[in-house]
C-alpha positions in Angstrom: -8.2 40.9 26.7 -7.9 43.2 29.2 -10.2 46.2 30.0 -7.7 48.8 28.7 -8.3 46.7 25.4 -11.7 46.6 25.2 -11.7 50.3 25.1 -9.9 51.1 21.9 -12.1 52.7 19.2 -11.3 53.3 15.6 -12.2 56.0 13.1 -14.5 55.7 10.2 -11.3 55.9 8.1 -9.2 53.5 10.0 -12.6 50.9 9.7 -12.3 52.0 5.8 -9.4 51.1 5.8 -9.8 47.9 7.5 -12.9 46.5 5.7 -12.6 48.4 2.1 -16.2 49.7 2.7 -16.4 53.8 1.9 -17.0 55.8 5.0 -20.2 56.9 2.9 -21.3 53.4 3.8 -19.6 53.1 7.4 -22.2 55.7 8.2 -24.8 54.5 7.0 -24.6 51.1 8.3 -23.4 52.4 11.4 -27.1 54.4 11.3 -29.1 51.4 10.2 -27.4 49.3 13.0 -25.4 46.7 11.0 -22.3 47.9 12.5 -21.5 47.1 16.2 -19.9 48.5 18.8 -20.7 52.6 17.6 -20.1 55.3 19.8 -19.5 59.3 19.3 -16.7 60.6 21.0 -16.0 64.3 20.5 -19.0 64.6 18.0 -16.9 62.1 16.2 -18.4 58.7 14.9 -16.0 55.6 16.3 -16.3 52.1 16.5 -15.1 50.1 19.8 -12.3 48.0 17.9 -12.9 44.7 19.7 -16.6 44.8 18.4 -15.2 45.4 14.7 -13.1 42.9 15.3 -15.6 39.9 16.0 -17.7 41.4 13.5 -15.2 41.3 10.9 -14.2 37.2 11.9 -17.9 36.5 11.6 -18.4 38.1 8.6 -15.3 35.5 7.5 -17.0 32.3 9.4 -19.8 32.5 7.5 -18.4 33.4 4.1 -16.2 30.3 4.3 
């Protein structure tokens, strides 16, 4: 993966949309720390996508 990569972050609605979770709950996990990879860019909540990414294929691991 290269650094360029790495750097991509994705809205609270484009994680929605990814995971099915409301942004109502995006939030707060994303406040209570169960979310990785957070960040505020522009006063706007984001997530660093390769973060959301691994989070999301652990959450599979260990629901298989």
């Amino acid at each position: 993966m290269s650094l360029l990569e790495s750097r991509r972050y994705l809205t609270v609605e484009q994680v929605s949309a990814l995971t099915s979770l409301s942004p109502r709950t995006l939030y707060r996990w994303a406040e209570e720390g169960k979310i990785p990879g957070k960040a505020k860019l522009g006063g706007r909540l984001v997530f660093r996508e390769s973060a959301i990414q691994q989070w999301l294929d652990e959450a599979e691991q260990r629901s298989a």
